[in-house]
N, CA, C, O and CB atoms as a CASP TS submission, in Angstrom:
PFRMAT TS
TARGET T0000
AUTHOR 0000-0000-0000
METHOD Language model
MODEL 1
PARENT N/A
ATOM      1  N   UNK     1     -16.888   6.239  30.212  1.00  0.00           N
ATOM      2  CA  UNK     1     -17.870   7.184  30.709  1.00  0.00           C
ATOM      3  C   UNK     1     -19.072   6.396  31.223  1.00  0.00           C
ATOM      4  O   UNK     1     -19.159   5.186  31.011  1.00  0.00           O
ATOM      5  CB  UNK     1     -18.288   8.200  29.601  1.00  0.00           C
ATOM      6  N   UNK     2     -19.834   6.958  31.777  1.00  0.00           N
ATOM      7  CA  UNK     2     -20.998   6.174  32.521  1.00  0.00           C
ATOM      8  C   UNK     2     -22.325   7.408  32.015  1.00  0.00           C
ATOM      9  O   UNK     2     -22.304   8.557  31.573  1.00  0.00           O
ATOM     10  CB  UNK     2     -20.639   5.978  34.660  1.00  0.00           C
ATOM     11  N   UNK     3     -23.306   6.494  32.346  1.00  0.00           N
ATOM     12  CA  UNK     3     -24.961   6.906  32.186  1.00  0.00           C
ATOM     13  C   UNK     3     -25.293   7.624  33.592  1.00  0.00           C
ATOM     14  O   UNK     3     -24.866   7.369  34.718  1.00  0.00           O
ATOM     15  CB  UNK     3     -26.126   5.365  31.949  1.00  0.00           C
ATOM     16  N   UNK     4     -25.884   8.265  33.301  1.00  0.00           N
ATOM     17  CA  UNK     4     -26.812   9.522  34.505  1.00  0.00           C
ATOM     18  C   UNK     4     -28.249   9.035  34.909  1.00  0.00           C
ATOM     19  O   UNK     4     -29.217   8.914  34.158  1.00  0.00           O
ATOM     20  CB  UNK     4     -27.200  11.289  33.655  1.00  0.00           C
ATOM     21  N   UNK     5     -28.193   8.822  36.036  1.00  0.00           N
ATOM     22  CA  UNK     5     -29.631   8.025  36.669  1.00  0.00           C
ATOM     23  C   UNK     5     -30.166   9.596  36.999  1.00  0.00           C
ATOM     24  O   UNK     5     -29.900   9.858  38.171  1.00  0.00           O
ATOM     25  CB  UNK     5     -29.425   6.644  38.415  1.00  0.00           C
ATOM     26  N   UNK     6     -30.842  10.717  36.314  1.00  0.00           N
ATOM     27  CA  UNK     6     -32.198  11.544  37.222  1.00  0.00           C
ATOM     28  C   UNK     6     -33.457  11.415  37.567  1.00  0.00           C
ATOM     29  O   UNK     6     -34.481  11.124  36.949  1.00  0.00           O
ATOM     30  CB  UNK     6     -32.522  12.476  36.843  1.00  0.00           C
ATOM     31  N   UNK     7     -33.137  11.763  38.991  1.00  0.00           N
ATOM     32  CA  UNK     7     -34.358  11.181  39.719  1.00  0.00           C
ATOM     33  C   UNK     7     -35.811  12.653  40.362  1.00  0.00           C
ATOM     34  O   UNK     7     -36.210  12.502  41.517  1.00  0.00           O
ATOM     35  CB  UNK     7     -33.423  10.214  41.323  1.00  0.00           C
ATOM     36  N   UNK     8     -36.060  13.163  40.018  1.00  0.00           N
ATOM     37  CA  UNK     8     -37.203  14.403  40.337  1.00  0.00           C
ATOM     38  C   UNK     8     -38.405  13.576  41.188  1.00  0.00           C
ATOM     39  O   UNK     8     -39.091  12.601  40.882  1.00  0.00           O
ATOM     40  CB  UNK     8     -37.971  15.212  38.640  1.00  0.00           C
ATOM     41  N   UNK     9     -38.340  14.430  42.414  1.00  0.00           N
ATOM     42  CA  UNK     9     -39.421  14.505  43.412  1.00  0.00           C
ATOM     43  C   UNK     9     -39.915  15.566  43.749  1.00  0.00           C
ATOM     44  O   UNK     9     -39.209  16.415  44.293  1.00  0.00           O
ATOM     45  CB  UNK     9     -39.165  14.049  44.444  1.00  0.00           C
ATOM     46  N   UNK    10     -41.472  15.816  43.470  1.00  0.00           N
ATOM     47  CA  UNK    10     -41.902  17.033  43.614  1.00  0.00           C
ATOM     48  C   UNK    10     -43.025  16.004  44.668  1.00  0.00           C
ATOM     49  O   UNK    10     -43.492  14.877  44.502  1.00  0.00           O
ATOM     50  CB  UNK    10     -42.372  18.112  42.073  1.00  0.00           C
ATOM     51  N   UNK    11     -43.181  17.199  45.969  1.00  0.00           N
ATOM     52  CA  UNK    11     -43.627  17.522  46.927  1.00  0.00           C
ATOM     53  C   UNK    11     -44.672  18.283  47.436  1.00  0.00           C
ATOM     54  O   UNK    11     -44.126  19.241  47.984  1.00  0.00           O
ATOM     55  CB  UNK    11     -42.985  17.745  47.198  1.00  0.00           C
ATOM     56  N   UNK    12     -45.956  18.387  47.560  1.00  0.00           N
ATOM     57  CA  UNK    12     -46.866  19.326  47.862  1.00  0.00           C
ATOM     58  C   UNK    12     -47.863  18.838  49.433  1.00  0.00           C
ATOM     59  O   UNK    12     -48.641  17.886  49.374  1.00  0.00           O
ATOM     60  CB  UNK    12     -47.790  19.466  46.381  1.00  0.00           C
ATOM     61  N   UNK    13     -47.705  19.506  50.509  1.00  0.00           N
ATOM     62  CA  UNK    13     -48.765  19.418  51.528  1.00  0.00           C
ATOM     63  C   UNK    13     -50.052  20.184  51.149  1.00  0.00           C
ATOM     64  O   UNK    13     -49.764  21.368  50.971  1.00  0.00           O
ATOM     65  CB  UNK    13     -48.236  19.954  52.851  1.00  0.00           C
ATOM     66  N   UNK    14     -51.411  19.932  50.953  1.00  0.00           N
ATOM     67  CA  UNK    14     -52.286  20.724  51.281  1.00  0.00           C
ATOM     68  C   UNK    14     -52.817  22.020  52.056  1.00  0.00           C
ATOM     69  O   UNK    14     -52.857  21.935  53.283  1.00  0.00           O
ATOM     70  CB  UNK    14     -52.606  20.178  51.464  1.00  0.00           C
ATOM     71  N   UNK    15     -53.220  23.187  51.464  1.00  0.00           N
ATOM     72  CA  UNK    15     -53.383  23.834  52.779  1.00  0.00           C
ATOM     73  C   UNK    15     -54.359  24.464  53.081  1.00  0.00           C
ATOM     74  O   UNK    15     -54.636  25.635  53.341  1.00  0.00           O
ATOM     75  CB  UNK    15     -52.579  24.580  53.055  1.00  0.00           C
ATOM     76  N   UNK    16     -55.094  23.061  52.977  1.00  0.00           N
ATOM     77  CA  UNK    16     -56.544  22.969  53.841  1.00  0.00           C
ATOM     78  C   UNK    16     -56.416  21.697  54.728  1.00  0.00           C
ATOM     79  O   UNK    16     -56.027  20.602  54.321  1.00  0.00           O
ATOM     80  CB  UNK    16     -58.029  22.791  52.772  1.00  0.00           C
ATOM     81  N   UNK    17     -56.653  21.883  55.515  1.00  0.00           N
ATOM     82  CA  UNK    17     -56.644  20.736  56.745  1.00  0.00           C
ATOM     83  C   UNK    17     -58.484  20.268  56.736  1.00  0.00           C
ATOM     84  O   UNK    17     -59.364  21.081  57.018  1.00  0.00           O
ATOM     85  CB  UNK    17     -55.985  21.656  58.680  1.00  0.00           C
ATOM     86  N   UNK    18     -58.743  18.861  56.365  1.00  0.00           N
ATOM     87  CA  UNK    18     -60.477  18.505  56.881  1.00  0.00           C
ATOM     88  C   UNK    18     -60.641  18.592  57.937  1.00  0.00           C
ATOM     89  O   UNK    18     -59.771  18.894  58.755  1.00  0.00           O
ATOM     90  CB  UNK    18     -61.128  17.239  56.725  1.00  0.00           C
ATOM     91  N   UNK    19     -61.693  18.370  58.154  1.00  0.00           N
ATOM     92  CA  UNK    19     -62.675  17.974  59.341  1.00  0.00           C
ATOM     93  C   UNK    19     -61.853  17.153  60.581  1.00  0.00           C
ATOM     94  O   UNK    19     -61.675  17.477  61.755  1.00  0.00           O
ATOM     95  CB  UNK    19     -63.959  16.914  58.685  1.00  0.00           C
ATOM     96  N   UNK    20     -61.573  16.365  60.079  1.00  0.00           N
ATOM     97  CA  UNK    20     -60.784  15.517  60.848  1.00  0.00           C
ATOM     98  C   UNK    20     -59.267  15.833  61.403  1.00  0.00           C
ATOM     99  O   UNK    20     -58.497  15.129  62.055  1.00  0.00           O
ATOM    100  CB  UNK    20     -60.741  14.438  60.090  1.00  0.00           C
ATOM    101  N   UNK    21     -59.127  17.323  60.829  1.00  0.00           N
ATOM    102  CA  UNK    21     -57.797  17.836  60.791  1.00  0.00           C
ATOM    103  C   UNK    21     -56.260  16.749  60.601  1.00  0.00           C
ATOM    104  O   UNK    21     -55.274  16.570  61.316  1.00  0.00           O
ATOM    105  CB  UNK    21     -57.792  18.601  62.173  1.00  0.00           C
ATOM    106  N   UNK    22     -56.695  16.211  59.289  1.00  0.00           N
ATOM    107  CA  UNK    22     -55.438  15.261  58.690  1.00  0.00           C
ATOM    108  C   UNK    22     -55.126  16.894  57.511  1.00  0.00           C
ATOM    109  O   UNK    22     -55.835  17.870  57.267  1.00  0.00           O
ATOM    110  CB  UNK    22     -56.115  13.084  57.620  1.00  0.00           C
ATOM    111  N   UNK    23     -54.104  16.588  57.176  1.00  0.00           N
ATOM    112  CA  UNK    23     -53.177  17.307  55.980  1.00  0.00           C
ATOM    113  C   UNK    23     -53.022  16.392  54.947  1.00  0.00           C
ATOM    114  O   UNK    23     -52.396  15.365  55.207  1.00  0.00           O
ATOM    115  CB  UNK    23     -51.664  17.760  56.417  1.00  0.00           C
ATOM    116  N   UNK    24     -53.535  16.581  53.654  1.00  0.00           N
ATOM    117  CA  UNK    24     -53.200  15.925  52.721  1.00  0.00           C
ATOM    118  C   UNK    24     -51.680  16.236  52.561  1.00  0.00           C
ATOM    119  O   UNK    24     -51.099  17.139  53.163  1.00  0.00           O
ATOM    120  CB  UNK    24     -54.061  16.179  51.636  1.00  0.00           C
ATOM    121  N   UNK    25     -51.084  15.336  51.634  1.00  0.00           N
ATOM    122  CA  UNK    25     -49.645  15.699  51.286  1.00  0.00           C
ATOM    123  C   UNK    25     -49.745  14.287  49.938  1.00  0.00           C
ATOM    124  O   UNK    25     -50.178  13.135  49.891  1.00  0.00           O
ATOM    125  CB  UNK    25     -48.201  15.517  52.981  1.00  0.00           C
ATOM    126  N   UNK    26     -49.170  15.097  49.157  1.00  0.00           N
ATOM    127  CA  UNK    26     -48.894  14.415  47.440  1.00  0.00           C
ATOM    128  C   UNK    26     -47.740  14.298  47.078  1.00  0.00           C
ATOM    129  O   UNK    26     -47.000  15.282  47.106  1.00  0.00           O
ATOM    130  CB  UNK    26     -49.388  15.186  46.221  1.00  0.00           C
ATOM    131  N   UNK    27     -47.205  12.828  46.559  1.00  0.00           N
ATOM    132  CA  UNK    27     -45.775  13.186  45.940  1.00  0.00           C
ATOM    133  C   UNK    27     -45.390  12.757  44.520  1.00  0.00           C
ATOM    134  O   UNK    27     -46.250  11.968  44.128  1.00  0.00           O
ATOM    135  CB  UNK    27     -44.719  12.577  46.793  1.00  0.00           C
ATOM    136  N   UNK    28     -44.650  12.913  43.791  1.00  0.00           N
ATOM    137  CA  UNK    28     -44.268  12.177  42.769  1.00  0.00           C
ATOM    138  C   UNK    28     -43.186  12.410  42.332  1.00  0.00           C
ATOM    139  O   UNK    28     -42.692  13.518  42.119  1.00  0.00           O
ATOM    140  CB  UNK    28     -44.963  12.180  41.909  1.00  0.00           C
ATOM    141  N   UNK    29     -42.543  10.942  42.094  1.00  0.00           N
ATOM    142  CA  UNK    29     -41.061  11.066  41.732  1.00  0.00           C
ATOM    143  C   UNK    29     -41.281  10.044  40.373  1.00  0.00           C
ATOM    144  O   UNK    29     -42.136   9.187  40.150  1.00  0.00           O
ATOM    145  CB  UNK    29     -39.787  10.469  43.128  1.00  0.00           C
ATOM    146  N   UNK    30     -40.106  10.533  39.563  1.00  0.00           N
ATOM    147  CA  UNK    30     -39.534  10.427  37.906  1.00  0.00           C
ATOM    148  C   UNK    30     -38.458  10.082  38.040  1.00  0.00           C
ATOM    149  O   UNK    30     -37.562  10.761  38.541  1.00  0.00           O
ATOM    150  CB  UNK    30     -39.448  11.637  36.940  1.00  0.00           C
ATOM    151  N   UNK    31     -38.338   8.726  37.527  1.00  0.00           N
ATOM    152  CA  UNK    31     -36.747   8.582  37.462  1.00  0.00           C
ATOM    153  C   UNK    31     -36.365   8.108  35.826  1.00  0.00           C
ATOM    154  O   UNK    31     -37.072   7.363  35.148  1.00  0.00           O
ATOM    155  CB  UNK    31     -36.169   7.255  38.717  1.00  0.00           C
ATOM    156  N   UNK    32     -34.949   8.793  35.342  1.00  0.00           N
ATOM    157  CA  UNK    32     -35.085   8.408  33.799  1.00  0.00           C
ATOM    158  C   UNK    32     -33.319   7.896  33.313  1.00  0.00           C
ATOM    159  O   UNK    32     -32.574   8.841  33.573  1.00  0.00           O
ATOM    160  CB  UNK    32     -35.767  10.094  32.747  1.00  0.00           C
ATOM    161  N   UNK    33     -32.988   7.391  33.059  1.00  0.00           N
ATOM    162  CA  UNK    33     -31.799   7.422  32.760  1.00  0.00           C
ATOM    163  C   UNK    33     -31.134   7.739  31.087  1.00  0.00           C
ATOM    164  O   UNK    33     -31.402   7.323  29.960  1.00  0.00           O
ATOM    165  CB  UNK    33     -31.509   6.225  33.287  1.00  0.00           C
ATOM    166  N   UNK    34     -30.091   8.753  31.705  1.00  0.00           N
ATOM    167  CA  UNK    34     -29.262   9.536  30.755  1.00  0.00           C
ATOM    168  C   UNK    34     -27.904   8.962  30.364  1.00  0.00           C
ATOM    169  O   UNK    34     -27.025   8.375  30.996  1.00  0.00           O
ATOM    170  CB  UNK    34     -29.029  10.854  31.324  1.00  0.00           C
ATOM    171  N   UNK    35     -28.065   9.384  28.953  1.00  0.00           N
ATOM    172  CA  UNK    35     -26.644   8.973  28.287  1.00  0.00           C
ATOM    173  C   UNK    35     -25.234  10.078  28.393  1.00  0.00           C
ATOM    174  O   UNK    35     -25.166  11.306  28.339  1.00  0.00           O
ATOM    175  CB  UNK    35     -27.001   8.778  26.598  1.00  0.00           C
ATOM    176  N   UNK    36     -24.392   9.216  28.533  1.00  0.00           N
ATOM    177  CA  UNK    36     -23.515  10.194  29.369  1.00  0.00           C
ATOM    178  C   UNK    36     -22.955  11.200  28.094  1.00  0.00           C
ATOM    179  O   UNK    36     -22.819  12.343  28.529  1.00  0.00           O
ATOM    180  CB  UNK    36     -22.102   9.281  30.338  1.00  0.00           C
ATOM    181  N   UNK    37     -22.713  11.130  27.119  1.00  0.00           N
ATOM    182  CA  UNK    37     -22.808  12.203  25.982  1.00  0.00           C
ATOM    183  C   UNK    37     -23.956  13.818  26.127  1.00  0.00           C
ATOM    184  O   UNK    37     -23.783  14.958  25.695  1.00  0.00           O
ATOM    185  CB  UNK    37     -23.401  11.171  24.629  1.00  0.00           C
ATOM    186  N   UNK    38     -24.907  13.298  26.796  1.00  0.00           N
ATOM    187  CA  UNK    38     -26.183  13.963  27.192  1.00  0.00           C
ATOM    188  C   UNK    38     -25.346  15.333  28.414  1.00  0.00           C
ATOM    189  O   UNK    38     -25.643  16.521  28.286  1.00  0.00           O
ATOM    190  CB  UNK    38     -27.518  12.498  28.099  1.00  0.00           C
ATOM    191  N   UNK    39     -24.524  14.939  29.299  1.00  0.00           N
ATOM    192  CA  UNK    39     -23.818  15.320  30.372  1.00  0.00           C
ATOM    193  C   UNK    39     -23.991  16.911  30.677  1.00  0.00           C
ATOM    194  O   UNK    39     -23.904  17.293  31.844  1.00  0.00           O
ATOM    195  CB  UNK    39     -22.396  14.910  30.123  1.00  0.00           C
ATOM    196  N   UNK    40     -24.246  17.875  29.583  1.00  0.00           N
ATOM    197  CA  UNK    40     -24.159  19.369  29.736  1.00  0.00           C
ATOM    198  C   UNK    40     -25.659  19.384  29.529  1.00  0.00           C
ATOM    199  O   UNK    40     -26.063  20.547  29.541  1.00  0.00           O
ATOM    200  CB  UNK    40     -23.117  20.332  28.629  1.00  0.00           C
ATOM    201  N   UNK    41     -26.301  18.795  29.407  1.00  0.00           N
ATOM    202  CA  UNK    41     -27.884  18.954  29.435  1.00  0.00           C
ATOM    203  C   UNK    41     -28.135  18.576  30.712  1.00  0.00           C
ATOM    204  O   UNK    41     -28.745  19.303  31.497  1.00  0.00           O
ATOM    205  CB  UNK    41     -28.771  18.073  28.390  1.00  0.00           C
ATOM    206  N   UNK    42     -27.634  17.286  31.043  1.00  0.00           N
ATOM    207  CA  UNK    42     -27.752  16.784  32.734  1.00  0.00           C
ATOM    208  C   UNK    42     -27.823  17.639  33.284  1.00  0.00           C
ATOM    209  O   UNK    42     -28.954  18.070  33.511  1.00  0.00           O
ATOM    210  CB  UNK    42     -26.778  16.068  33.477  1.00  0.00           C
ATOM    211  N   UNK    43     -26.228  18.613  33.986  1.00  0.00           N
ATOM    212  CA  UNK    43     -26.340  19.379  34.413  1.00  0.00           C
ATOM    213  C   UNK    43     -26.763  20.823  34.428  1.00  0.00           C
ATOM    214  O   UNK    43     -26.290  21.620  35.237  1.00  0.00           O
ATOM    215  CB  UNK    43     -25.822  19.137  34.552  1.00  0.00           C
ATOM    216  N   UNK    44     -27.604  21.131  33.581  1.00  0.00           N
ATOM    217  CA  UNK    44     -28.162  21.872  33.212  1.00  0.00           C
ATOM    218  C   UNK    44     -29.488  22.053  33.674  1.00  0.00           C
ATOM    219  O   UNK    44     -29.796  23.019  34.372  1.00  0.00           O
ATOM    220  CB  UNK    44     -28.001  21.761  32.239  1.00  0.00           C
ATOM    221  N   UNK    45     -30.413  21.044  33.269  1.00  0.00           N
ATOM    222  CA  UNK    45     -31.664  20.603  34.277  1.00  0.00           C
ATOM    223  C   UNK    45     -31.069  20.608  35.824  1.00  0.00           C
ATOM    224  O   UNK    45     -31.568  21.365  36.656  1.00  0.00           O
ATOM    225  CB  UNK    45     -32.297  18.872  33.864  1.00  0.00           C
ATOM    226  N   UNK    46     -29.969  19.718  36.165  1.00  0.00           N
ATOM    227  CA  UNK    46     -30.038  19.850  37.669  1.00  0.00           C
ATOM    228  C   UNK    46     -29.999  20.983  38.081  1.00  0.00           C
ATOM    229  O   UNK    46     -30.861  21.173  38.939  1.00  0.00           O
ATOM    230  CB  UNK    46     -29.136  19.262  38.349  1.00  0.00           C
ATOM    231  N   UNK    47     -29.088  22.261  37.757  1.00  0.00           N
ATOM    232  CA  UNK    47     -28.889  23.624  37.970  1.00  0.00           C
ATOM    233  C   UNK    47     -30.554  24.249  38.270  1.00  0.00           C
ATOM    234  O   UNK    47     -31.089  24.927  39.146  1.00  0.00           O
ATOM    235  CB  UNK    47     -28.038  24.301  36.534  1.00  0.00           C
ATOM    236  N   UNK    48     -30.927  23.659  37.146  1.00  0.00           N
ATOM    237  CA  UNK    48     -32.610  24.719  37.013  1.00  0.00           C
ATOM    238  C   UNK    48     -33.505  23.739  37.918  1.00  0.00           C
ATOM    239  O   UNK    48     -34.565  24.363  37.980  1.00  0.00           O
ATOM    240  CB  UNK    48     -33.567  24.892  34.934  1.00  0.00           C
ATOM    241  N   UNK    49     -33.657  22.697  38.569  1.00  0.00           N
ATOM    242  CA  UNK    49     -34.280  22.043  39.384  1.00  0.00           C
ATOM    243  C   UNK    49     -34.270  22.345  40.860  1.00  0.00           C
ATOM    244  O   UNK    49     -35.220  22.301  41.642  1.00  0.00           O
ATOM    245  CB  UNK    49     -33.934  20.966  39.155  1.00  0.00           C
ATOM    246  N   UNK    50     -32.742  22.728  41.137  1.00  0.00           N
ATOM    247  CA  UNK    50     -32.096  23.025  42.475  1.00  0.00           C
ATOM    248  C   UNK    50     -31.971  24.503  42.237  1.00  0.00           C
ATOM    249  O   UNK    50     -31.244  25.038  43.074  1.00  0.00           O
ATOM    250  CB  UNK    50     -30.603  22.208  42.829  1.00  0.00           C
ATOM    251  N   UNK    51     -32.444  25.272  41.384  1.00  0.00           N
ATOM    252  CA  UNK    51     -32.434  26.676  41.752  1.00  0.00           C
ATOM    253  C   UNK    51     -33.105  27.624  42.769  1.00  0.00           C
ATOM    254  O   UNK    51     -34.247  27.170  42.827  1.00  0.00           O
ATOM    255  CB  UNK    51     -32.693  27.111  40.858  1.00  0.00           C
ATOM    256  N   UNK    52     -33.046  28.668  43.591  1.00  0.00           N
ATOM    257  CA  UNK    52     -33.694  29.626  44.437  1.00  0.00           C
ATOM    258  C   UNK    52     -34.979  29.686  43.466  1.00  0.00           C
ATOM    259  O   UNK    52     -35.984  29.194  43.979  1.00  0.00           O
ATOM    260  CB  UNK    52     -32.797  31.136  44.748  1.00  0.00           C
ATOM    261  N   UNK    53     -35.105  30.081  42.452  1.00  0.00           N
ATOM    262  CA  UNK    53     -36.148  30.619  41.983  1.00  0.00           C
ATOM    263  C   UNK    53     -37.049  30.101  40.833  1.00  0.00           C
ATOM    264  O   UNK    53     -36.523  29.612  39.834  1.00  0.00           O
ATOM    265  CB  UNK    53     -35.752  31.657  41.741  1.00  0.00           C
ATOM    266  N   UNK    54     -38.399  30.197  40.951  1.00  0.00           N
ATOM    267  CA  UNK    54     -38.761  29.138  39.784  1.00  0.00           C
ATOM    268  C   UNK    54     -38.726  28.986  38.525  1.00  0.00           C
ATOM    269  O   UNK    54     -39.756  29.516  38.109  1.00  0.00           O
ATOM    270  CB  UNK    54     -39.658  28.908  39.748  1.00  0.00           C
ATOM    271  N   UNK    55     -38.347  28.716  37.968  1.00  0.00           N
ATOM    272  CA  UNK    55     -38.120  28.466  35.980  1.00  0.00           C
ATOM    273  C   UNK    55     -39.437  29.167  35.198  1.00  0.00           C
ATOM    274  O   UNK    55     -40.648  28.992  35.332  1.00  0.00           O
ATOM    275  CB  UNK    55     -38.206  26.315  35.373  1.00  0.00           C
ATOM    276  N   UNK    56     -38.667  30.016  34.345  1.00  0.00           N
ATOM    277  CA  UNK    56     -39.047  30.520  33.808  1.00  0.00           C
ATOM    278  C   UNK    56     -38.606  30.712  32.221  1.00  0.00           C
ATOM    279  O   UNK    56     -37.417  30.550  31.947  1.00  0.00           O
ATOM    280  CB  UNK    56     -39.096  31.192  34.532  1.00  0.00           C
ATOM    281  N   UNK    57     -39.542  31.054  31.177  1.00  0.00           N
ATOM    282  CA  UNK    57     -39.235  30.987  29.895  1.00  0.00           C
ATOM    283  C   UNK    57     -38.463  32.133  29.707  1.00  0.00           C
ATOM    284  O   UNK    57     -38.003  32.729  30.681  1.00  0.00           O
ATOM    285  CB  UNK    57     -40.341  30.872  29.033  1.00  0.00           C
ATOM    286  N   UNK    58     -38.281  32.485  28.635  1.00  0.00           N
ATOM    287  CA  UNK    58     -37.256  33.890  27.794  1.00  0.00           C
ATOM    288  C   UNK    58     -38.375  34.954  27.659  1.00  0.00           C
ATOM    289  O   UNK    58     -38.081  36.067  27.223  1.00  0.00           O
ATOM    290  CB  UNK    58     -36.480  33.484  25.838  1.00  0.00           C
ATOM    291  N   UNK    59     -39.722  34.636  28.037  1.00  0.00           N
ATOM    292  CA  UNK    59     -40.737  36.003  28.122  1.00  0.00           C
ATOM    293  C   UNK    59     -40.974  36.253  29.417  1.00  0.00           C
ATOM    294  O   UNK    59     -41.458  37.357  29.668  1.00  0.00           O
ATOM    295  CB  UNK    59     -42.205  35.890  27.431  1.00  0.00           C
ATOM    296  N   UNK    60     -40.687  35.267  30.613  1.00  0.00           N
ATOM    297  CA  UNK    60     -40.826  35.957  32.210  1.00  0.00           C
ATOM    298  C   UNK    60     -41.916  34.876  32.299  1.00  0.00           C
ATOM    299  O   UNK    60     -42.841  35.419  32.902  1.00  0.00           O
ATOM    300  CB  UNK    60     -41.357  37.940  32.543  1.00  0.00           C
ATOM    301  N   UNK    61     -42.198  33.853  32.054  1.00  0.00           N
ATOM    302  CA  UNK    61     -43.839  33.454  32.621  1.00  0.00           C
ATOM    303  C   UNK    61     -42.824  32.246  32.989  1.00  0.00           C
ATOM    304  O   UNK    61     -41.741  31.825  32.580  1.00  0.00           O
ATOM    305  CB  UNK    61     -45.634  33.193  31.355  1.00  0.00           C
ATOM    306  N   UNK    62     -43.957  31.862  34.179  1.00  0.00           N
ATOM    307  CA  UNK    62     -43.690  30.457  34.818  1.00  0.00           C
ATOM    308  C   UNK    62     -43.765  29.168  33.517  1.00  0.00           C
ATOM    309  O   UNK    62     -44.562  28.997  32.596  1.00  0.00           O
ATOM    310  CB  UNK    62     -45.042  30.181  36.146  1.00  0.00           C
ATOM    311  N   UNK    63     -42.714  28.519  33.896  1.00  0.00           N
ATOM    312  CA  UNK    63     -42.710  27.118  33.202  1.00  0.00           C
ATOM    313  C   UNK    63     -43.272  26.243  33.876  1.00  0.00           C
ATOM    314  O   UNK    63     -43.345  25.090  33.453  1.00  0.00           O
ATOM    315  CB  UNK    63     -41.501  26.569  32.904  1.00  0.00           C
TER
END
């Protein structure tokens, strides 16, 4: 069996443009590596990362 490299990049442009009309834009990426025993958790996060809609707890509020 092999280890799970996940890698998360979250993405945000600004949306306010300055003076100078530049666009901020921010990024940050996480990379962590997983034990392959781990495997139904792996895909589990990936499911909820790559989902339509945003994550949410068992009471309805944003995570």
């Amino acid at each position: 069996m092999c280890n799970y490299k996940l890698t998360v990049t979250i993405g945000k442009n600004s949306e306010i443009v300055d003076g100078g009309g530049w666009v901020t834009s921010m990024t940050w990426r996480k990379s962590t590596i997983l034990e392959a025993k781990d495997r139904a958790q792996v895909l589990a996060l990936r499911d909820l990362l790559n989902g339509s809609k945003p994550a949410v707890d068992e009471d309805g509020y944003l995570m």
